[in-house]
C-alpha positions as MATLAB code, in Angstrom:
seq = 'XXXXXXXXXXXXXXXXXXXXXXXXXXXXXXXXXXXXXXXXXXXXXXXXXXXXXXXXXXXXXXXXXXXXXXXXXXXX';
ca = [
     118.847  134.215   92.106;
     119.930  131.232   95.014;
     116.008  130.355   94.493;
     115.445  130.586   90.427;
     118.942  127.957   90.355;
     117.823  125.671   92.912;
     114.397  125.472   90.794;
     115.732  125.196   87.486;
     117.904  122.246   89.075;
     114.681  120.422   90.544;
     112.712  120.494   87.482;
     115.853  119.630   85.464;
     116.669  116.349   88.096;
     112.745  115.793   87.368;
     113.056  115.663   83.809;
     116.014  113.549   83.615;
     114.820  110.776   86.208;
     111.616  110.612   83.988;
     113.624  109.984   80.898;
     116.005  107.604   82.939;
     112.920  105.317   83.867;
     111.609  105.520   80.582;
     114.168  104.006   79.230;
     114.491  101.059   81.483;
     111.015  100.348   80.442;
     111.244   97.442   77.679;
     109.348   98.023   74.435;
     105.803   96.523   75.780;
     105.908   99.395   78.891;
     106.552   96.804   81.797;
     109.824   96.985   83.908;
     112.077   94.357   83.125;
     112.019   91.397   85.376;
     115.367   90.196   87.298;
     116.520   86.754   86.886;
     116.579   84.720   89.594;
     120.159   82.996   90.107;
     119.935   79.044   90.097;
     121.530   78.823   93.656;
     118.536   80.402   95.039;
     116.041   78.590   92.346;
     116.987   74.820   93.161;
     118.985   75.063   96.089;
     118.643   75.749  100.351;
     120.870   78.611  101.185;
     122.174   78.449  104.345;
     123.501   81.874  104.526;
     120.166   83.500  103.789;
     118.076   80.855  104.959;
     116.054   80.723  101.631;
     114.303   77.835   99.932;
     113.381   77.019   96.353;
     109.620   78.301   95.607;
     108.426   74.483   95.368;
     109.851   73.311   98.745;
     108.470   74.013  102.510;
     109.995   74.927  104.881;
     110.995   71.990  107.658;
     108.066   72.217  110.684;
     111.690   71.340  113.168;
     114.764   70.594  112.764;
     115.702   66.785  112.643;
     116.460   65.031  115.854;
     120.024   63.715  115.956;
     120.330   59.869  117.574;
     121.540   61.720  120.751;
     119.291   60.641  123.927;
     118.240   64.108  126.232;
     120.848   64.305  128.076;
     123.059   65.528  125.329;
     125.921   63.640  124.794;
     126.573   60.900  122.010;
     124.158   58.252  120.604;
     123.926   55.345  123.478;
     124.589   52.005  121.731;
     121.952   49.600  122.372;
];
């Protein structure tokens, strides 16, 4: 009887995620498409490191005015 339940209950589960996905289908049959937030479409995040689709990615990181030694920018 433990069996015949624990069958019914997969095909049921089955069933239901079928319907589920169905319905998040839009009208045409293709999954709908998330929106992209404007913070990650225009602008560097720092926290992620991400970058808008149209910019690359720096090569380095820009050298400060500090000579090698690493202190402050010498005055010349």
């Amino acid at each position: 009887m433990l069996l015949t339940n624990f069958n019914l209950r997969k095909i049921a589960a089955f069933i239901s995620d079928k319907i589920k996905d169905e319905a998040k289908k839009q009208v045409n049959g293709e999954p709908p498409v998330s929106l992209v937030r404007r913070r990650d479409r225009e602008f560097h995040n720092p926290y992620t490191d991400t970058y808008p689709p149209d910019v690359k990615r720096p090569t380095k990181p820009k050298r400060s005015q500090a000579d090698e030694t690493g202190g402050p920018p010498r005055r010349t």
